[in-house]
C-alpha positions, 0 to 999 in steps of 0.5 A, a space after each residue: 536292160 536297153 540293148 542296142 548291138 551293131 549298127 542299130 540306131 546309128 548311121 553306116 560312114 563306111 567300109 563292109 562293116 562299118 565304123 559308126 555302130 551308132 550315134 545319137 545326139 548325145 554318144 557317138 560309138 565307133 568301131 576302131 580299127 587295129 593300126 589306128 591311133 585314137 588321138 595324134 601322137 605327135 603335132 604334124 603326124 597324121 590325124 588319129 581317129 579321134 581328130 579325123 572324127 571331130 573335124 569331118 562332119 559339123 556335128 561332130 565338132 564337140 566330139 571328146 574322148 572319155 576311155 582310150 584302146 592302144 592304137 594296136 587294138 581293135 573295138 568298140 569305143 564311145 565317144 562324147 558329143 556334148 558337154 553332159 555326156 562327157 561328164 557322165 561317161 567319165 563319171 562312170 569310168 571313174 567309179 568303174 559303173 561301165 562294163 567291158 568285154 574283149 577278145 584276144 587269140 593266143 597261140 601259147 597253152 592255156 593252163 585253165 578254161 577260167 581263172 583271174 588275175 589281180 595283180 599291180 600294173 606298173 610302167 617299165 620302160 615302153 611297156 607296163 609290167 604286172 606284178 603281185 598284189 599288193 605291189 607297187 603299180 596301180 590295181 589291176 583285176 581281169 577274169 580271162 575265160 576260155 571262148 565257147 566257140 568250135 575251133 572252126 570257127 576261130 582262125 589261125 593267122 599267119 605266124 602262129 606257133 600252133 593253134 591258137 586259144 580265143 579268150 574272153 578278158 573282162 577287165 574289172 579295172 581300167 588300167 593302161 595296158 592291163 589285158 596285154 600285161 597279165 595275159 603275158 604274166 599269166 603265160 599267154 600273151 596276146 598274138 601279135 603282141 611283140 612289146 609282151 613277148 607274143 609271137 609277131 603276127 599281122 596285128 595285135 589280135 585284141 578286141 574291144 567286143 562289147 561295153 555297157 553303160 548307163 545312157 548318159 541322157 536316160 540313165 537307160 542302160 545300154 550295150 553296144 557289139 562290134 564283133 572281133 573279126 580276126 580272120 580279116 586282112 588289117 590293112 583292108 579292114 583298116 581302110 573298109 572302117 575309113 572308106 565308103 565304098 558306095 561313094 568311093 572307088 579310089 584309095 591306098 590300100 598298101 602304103 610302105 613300111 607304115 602297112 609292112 611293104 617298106 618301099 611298095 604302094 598299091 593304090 586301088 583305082 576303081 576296078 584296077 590295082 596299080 604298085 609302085 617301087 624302085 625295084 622289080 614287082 618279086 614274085 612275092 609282091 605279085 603273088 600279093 597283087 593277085 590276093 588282093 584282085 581275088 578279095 576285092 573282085 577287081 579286073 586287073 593290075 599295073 605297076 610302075 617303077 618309081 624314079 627319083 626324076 619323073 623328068 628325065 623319063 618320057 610318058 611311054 616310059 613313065 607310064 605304069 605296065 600292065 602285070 596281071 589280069 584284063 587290062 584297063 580301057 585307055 581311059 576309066 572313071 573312078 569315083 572318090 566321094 560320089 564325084 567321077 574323075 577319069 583316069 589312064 593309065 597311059 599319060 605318064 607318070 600321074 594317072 590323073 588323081 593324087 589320092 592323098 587330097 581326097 580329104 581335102 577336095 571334101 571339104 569343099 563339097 561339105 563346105 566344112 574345112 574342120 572343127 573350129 573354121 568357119 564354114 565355107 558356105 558364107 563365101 558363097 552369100 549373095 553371088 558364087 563365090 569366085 575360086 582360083 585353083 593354080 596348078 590345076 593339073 586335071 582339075 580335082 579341086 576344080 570339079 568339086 568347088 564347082 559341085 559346091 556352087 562355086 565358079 572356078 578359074 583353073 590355071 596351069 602349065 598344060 593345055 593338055 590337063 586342062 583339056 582332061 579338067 573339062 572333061 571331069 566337070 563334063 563327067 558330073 554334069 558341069 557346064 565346062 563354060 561356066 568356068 574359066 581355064 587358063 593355060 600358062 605360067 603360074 606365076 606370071 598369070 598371078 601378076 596379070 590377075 592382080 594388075 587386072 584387079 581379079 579378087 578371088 573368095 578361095 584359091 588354091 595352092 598345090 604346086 609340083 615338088 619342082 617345076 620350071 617355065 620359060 617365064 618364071 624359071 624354076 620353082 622348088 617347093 623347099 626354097 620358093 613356096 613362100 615366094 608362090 603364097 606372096 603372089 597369091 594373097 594380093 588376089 584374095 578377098 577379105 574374109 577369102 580362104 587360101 587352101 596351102 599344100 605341099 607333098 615335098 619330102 624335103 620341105 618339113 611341117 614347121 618349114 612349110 608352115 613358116 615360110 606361109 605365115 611369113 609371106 601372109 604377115 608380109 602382105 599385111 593380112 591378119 590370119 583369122 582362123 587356120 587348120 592344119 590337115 595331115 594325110 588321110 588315114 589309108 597314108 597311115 604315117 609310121 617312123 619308116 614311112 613319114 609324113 609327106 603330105 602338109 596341108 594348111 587352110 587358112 582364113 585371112 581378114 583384110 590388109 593390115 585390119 581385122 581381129 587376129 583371132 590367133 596369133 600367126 606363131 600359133 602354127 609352129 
């Protein structure tokens, strides 16, 4: 038998452990991490693993799903990268040819070191229910042995009753929710389980360990191992699986109620941790704090209080406390996708980088927006493509268009940020003079650029929730952000790419995505190709978190020309 376990033959993404376990021109095998969907639940929620997979790398653009594991549980899953593998490995889930192991920790007696359960799954309500066999329900079977390991090696999470039992379910048949449905019937649901009457704990500690199948090319039986790793922290293993940390130093690691902290975020900014709430830290959430110094080995942490009006608040006042540990120097780098940005914790309310984009400023240093898109590398045939960023702030977007090999001209209210924007670009070995700044209203630089006849391959759009200048007043992403796309789109080039995004809360997906459509349909540019890009996974979106982050790429053709590949109404 053909054996390949852990990360043999495949490319390590990220994290300690890894989420490619591996990969071949035919299979992609992945290790999911519990708390991630596999697909997107709804239109606008944000990316499962599957779509993050599939619009990440060209390669992985005809990636598909062949089997599924609930986003609550962890494990081994293979996805199909061409149209050959995917009939193969659905044939064999269908005719039940693939093997499949998993692991799960119960803290209720078990009553036999080995035993099976036949029985019929049926759906009841926002679970299934295992009933006798025959039954009504589809046939279920699954063998459950208790583990050989030493107790020592099996860790007891926070929340359990007692000791807990590590078992071993091979499942014989597929069905949804077979393992966490008998084991519940059989007296011993999964911990962590609560939809099956499980004791609340961390996470659903099931596992996916080990599958086996016939290599799709070779027809080579292949196994493939992700051990379970029950003792780790779900929300760090959840962004260890995501995050590179060789390139990246810069993530959320608690975000609200979608990771348990309703109203708390910590960021990780390098070797610093900085929380953010509306109330005081608690002795609870320092206590948490100084945990996660200790596991990640960082220096020391700052908290700043939220508030409902950064602008009534002067930068002393704004400008995040140290709490814990070495304090930062005035200024530190960080590094997000191998480019170095520099942060203070000493300028206001923003520390320099909005974390949440990181994706996004990736996609111009891959010059690959996502499945579908064409590539940003033609922009750049012949000559450097011209690029407009608006709303500049400290010139992320900037410095990476400019490591891509294209020339920037970044506009914003504040000399200050521009000033911190050339120092980023000097960071990575840039030429600050090789690009064009350009301090003012954003607004009214928009009418000037357009008089002057300025065409522009790529421009950005990111403003402020709120903002207001002498020369256009004020703007508020819910009610003017249409007014701010009819201003840019006379200065994009046929063929030119506009990157459109808002985080404001009030402003919804389908509003966001109409007042764009209807201000490109106004200016008589046909939309060629569009992506709709949701906030990144360590942003996970739950019903008490939601979505903030609203992101459409689009490629326009020229004025009142060109084949409309799909129809503007398409986005809503």
């Amino acid at each position: 038998m053909g054996r390949v376990a852990g990360a043999t033959g495949g490319a390590r993404l990220a994290g300690r452990r890894g989420l490619i376990v591996h990969e071949d021109d035919h299979i992609l095998v992945v290790d999911k991490p519990a708390g991630l969907n596999m697909h997107s639940p709804e239109r606008y929620a944000g990316e499962g693993l599957f779509e993050w997979l599939r619009d990440r790398e060209p390669r992985w653009a005809r990636l598909s799903i062949v089997h599924r594991l609930d986003k609550e549980t962890s494990g081994v899953v293979v996805l199909a990268k061409t149209d050959e593998a995917r009939r193969s490995l659905t044939r064999q889930f269908a005719t039940r040819a693939v093997q499949k192991v998993y692991t799960l920790l119960t803290d209720r007696p078990v009553k036999a070191g080995s035993f099976t359960v036949e029985s019929a799954v049926a759906r009841m309500g926002a679970r299934y229910v295992a009933r006798p066999w025959p039954g009504q329900g589809s046939r279920a079977v699954t063998r459950f042995t208790i583990s050989d390991r030493s107790p020592e090696e099996v860790p007891i999470p926070a929340g359990a009753r007692s000791g807990v039992t590590l078992l071993i379910a091979e499942p014989e048949t597929g069905r949804t929710h077979q393992i966490r449905a008998q084991a519940a019937a059989s007296g011993c649901p999964v911990l962590g389980d609560v939809l099956y009457g499980g004791t609340p704990a961390a996470r659903v500690y099931l596992h996916a360990e080990r599958i086996t199948f016939a290599h799709p090319a070779t027809g080579d039986e292949v196994t493939f191992d992700a051990p379970a790793d029950f003792a780790a922290d779900p929300r760090l293993a959840l962004r260890e699986a995501i995050i590179d940390p060789g390139a990246t130093d810069a993530y959320r690691l608690i975000h609200g109620a979608a990771d348990g902290f309703p109203g708390w975020y910590v960021d990780r900014l390098g070797d610093f941790l900085l929380s953010q709430s509306e109330g005081q830290l608690g002795q609870e959430r320092t206590r948490a704090l100084e945990q996660l110094l200790g596991t990640l080995s960082l220096r020391g942490a700052y908290h700043r209080p939220l508030r409902r009006d950064v602008r009534l608040s002067d930068p002393g006042e704004a400008s995040p406390r140290h709490v814990i540990g070495d304090q930062a120097p005035e200024r530190f780098v960080v590094r997000e996708n191998g480019v170095r940005y520099e942060l203070s914790f000493n300028e206001g309310y923003s520390v320099g980088l909005f974390l949440d984009q990181r994706d996004n400023r990736r996609r111009f240093l891959i010059g690959h927006v996502a499945a579908g898109f064409p590539p940003l590398a033609p922009l750049a045939a012949g000559a450097a493509p011209f690029v407009l960023n608006t709303f500049a702030y400290t010139c992320g977007f900037s410095v990476c268009a400019a490591i891509a090999g294209m020339r920037v001209t970044s506009l914003d209210l504040s000399r200050k940020y521009l000033e911190w924007g050339r120092r980023n670009l000097v960071l990575n070995g840039l030429d600050p003079g090789a690009h064009d700044f350009s301090y003012g209203d954003v607004f009214d630089w928009l009418k000037r650029l357009t008089r002057r006849g300025r065409v522009f391959s790529m421009i950005i759009l990111d403003p402020p929730t709120f903002s207001s200048s002498r020369q256009s007043g004020v703007f508020r992403a819910e009610k003017d952000y249409g007014r701010l796309v009819g201003a840019a789109v006379p200065l994009l080039a046929p063929d030119g790419v506009i990157l459109a995004s808002s985080n404001a809360a009030r402003l919804d997906p389908e509003a966001f995505l109409r007042a764009v459509r209807e201000a490109v349909t106004a200016a008589g540019r046909p939309i060629l190709a569009w992506h709709y890009a949701p906030q990144p996974p360590d942003f996970p979106i739950a019903r008490g978190e939601p979505a903030h982050l609203k992101t459409i790429w689009l490629r326009l053709g020229p004025p009142d020309g060109g084949r409309l590949e799909r129809p503007p109404t398409a986005m809503l």
